[in-house]
C-alpha positions in Angstrom: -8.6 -0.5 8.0 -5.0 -1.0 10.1 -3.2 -1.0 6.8 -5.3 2.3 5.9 -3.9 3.7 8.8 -0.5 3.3 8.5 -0.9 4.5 4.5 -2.0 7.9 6.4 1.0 7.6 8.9 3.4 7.0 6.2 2.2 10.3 4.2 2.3 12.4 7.5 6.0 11.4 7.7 7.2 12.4 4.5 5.6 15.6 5.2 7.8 16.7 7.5 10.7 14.4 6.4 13.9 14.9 4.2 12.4 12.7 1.3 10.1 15.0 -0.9 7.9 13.3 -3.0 4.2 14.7 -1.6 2.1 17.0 -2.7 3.8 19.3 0.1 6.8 19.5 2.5 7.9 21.3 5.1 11.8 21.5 5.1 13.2 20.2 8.5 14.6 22.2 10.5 16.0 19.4 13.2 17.0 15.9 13.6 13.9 14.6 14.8 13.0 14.1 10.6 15.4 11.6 10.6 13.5 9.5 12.5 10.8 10.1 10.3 12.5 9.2 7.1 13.7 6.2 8.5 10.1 5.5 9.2 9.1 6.1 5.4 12.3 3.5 4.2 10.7 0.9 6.7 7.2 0.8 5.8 8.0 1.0 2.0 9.6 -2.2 1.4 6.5 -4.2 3.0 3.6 -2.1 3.5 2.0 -2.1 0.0 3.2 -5.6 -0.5 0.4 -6.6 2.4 -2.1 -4.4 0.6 -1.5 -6.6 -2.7 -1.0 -9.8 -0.2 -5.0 -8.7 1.0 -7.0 -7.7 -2.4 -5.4 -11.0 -3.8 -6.9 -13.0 -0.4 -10.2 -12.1 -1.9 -10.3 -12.2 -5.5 -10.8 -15.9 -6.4 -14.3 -16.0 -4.2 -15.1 -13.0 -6.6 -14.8 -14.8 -9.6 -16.0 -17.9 -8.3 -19.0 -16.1 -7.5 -19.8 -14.0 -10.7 -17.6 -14.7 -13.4 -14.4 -13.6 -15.0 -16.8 -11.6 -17.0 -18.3 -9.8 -14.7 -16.2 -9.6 -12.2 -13.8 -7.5 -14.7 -16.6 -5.5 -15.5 -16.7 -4.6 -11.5 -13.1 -4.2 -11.1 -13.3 -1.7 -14.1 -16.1 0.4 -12.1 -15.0 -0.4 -8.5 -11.0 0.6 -9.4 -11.4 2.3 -12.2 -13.6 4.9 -11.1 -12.2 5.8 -7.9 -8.8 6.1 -10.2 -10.1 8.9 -12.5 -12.1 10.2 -9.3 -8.5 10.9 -7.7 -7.3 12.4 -10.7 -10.1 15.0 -12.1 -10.8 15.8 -8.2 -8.6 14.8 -5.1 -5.5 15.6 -7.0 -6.2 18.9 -8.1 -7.4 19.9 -4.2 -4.0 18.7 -2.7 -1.9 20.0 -5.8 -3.7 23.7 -6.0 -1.7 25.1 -3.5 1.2 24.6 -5.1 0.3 26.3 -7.8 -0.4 29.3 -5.7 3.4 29.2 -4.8 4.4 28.6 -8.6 6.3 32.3 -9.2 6.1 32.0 -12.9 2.0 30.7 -12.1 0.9 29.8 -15.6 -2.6 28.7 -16.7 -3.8 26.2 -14.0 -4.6 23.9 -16.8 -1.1 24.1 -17.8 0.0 23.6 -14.0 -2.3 20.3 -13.7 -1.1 18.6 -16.9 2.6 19.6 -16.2 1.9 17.4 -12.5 -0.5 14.9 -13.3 0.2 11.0 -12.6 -2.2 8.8 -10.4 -0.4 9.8 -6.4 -1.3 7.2 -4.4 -4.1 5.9 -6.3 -1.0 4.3 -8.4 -2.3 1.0 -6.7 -5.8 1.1 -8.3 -4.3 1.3 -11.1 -1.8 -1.7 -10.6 -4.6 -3.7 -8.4 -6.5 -3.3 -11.7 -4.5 -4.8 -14.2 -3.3 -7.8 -11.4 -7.0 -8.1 -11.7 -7.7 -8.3 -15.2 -5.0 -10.5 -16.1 -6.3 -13.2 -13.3 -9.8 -12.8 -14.9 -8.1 -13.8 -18.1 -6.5 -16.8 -16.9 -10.0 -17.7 -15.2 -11.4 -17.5 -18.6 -8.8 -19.4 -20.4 -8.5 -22.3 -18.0 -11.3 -24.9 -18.5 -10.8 -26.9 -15.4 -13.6 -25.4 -12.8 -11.5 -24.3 -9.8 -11.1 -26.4 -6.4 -12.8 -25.4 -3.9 -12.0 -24.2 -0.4 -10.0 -25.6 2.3 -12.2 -26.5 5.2 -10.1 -27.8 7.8 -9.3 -26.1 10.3 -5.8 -25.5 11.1 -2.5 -25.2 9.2 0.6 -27.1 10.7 3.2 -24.8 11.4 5.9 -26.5 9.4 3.7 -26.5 6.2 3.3 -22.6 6.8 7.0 -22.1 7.7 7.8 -23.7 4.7 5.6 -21.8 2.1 6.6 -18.7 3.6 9.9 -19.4 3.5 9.3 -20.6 -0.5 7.6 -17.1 -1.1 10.3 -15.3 0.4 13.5 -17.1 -1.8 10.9 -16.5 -5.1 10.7 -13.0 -4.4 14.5 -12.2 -3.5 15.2 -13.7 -6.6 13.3 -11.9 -9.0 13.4 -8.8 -6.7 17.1 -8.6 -7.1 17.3 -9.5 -10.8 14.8 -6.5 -11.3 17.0 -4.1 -9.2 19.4 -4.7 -11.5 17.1 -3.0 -14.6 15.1 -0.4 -12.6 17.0 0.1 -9.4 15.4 2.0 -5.9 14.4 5.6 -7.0 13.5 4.9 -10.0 10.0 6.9 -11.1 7.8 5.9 -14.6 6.0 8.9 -14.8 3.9 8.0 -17.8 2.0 5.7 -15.5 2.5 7.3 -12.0 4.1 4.7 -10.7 6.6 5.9 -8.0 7.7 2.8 -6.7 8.8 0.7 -9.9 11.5 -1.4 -8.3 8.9 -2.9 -6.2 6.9 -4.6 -8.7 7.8 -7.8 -8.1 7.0 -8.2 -4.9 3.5 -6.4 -5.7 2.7 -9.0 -8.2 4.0 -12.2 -6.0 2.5 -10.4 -3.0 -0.7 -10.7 -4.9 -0.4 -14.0 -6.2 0.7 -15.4 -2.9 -2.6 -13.7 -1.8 -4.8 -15.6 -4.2 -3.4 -19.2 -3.3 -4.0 -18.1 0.2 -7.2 -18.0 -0.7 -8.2 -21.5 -1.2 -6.8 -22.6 1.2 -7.9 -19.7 3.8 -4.2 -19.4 4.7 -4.7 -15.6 6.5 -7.4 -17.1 8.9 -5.3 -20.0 9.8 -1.7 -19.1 10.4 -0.3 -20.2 13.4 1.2 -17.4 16.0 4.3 -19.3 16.4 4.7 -19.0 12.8 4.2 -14.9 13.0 7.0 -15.1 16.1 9.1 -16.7 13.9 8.1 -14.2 10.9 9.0 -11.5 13.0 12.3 -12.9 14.3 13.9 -13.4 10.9 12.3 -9.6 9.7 14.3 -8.4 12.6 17.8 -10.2 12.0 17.5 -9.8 7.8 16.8 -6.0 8.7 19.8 -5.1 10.7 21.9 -7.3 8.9 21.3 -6.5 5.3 20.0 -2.9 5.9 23.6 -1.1 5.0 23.9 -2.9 2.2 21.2 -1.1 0.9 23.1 1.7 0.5 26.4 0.6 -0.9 27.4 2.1 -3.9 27.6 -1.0 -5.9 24.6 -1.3 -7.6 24.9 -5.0 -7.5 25.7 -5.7 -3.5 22.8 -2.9 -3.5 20.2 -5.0 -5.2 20.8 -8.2 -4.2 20.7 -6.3 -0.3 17.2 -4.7 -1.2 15.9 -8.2 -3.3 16.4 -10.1 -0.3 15.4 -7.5 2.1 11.9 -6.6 0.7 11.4 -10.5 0.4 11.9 -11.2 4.3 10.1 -8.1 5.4 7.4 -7.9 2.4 6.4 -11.7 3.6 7.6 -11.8 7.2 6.1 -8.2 8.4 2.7 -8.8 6.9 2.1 -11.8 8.5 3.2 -10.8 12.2 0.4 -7.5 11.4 -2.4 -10.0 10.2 -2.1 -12.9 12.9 -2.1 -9.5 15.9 -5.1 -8.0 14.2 -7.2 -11.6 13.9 -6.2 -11.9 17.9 -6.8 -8.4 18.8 -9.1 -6.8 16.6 -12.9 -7.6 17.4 -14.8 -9.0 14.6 -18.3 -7.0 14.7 -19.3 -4.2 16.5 -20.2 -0.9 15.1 -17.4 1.4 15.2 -15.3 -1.5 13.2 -17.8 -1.8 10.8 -17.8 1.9 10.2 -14.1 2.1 10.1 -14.0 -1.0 7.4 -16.9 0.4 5.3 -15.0 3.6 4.9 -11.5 3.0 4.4 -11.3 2.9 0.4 -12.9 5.6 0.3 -10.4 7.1 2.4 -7.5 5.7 1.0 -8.3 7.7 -2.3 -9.5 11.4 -0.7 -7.1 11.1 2.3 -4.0 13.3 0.3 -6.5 16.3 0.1 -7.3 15.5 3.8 -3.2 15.8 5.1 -2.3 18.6 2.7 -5.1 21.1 3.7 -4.4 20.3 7.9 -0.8 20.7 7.0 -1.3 24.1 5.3 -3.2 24.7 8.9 -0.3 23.8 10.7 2.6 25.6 8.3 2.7 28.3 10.9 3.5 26.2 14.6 7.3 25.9 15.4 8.3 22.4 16.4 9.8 19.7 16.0 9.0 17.7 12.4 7.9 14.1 14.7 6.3 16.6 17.2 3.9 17.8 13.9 4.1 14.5 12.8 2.3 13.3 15.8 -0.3 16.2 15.3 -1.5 15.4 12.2 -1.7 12.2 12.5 -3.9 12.7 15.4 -5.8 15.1 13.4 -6.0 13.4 10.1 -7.1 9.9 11.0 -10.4 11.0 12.3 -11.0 14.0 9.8 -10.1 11.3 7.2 -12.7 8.8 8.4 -16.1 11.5 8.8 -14.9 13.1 5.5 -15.0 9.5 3.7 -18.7 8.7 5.3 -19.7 12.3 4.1 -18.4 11.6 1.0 -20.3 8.5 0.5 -23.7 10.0 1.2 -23.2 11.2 -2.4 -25.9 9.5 -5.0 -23.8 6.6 -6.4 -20.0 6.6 -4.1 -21.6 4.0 -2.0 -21.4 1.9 -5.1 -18.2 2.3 -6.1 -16.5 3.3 -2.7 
């Protein structure tokens, strides 16, 4: 649900930020987007690797459960309807209005197939096939799989140093792949928007799945998420300008190794606060779990049409930032439970 949230946040930000890439922006008109953009940069080189980091957790209970068989069969209805859902219906509602605006406005058939790629729902998509290949390897391998960890606690040593394992793997290979599909890079074909990334998707999600057996998320030590969040904080400020230096090498090797530290360190300091904080039961939590896929998939339609709403207020971009968040977080939530009052969402959503 927290990670749902700051999905929303991040998409309220580039609206009003110097970064275009959403179904609609407002150009800034002060400095205050700045802070917005830098916002965007932060939460993309670890945000959607915890996402990965979580569906992982719970996929080998899943098959362990029902089957590589079946469990495909439910990842192709759970993630693959929801995928075509955002594409015949939630795309076109957040896209329309720029068609309005198109001066030359051809047919809005025309319009939809000349912008259509998967948005957001781009991690269905990849979730899917992260999915299908580990139902494969479920198939293939003919050893039955161990079972669960019961024991209690994890020492913090054997933590620190599987973390810190995760994070040199994913440096690695994320700044080899920099090297072939650098930052900015877009495939279109698929939607993916984030390319450069992959890596640390897939290891995010692997990482996710060993977890799993041995319930790693529920047993994590705090001191190890002080110490996660210490070494985010020094590998940020001292590898963040090397982001942008105009080597492409020094560039990649910069991002590789940043993504890796934050991907893996942020993650963990966000799941050990919300297992202390966040209560377990209680109904408002279990309305707020219950409906955040479904969220996650209508929420562009959600921000675009309260943006449009707000096109006309003069101030500052973090000022209408703030609004909408404040707007859209609940709107998004009531709209999703509508939503799934519809014969057959429930299922699927």
């Amino acid at each position: 649900m927290a990670v749902t949230v700051l999905v929303i946040a991040h998409h309220c930000a580039v609206t009003y930020g110097n970064i275009p890439v959403w179904f609609y922006n407002e150009p800034p008109q002060d400095p205050s987007a700045y802070a917005l953009d830098a916002l965007v940069v932060l939460n993309q080189t670890w945000f959607m690797g915890l996402f990965f980091l979580i569906s992982g957790y719970f996929v080998p209970v899943s098959v362990d459960r029902h089957g590589p068989r079946t469990f495909a069969q439910d990842r192709l209805i759970r993630l693959g309807l929801p995928l075509l859902s955002f594409v015949l219906i939630v795309r076109p509602l957040a896209n329309f209005h720029s068609w309005l605006l198109d001066s030359d406005r051809p047919p809005y058939a025309l319009h939809y197939l000349r912008t259509i790629d998967a948005g957001p729902a781009w991690f269905l998509e990849v979730l899917l096939v992260f999915s299908l290949i580990y139902a494969i390897y479920r198939t293939a391998r003919r050893t039955p799989p161990p079972g669960r960890d019961t024991a209690s606690e994890l020492r913090p040593g054997v933590a620190v140093v599987q973390l810190l394992a995760l994070m040199a793997v994913m440096a690695a290979t994320g700044a080899a792949w920099r090297l072939i599909v650098p930052d900015g890079t877009h495939w279109p074909v698929v939607g993916l928007p984030t390319p450069s990334f992959l890596p640390q998707y897939a290891l995010m999600f692997a990482a996710g799945v060993l977890a799993s057996r041995h319930r790693w998320l529920e047993r994590v030590p705090t001191s190890v998420a002080a110490m996660s969040a210490a070494l985010s904080a020094v590998t940020l400020s001292a590898l963040a300008p090397g982001m942008m230096s105009p080597d492409p090498r020094v560039s990649a090797v910069a991002a590789g190794v940043l993504t890796a530290a934050l991907g893996v360190g942020l993650s963990v300091v966000v799941l050990v606060i919300f297992r202390r904080l966040a209560p377990d039961t209680g109904p408002i939590r279990r309305f707020l779990s219950a409906n955040a896929f479904t969220v996650y998939v209508i929420h562009p339609a959600i921000l675009v049409g309260l943006a449009l709403m707000l096109r006309d207020v003069t101030a500052p971009a973090i000022a209408k930032f703030g609004v909408l968040l404040l707007l859209a977080v609940p709107a998004c939530w009531l709209l999703a439970a509508v939503v799934r009052t519809i014969p057959g969402v429930k299922k699927i959503m």
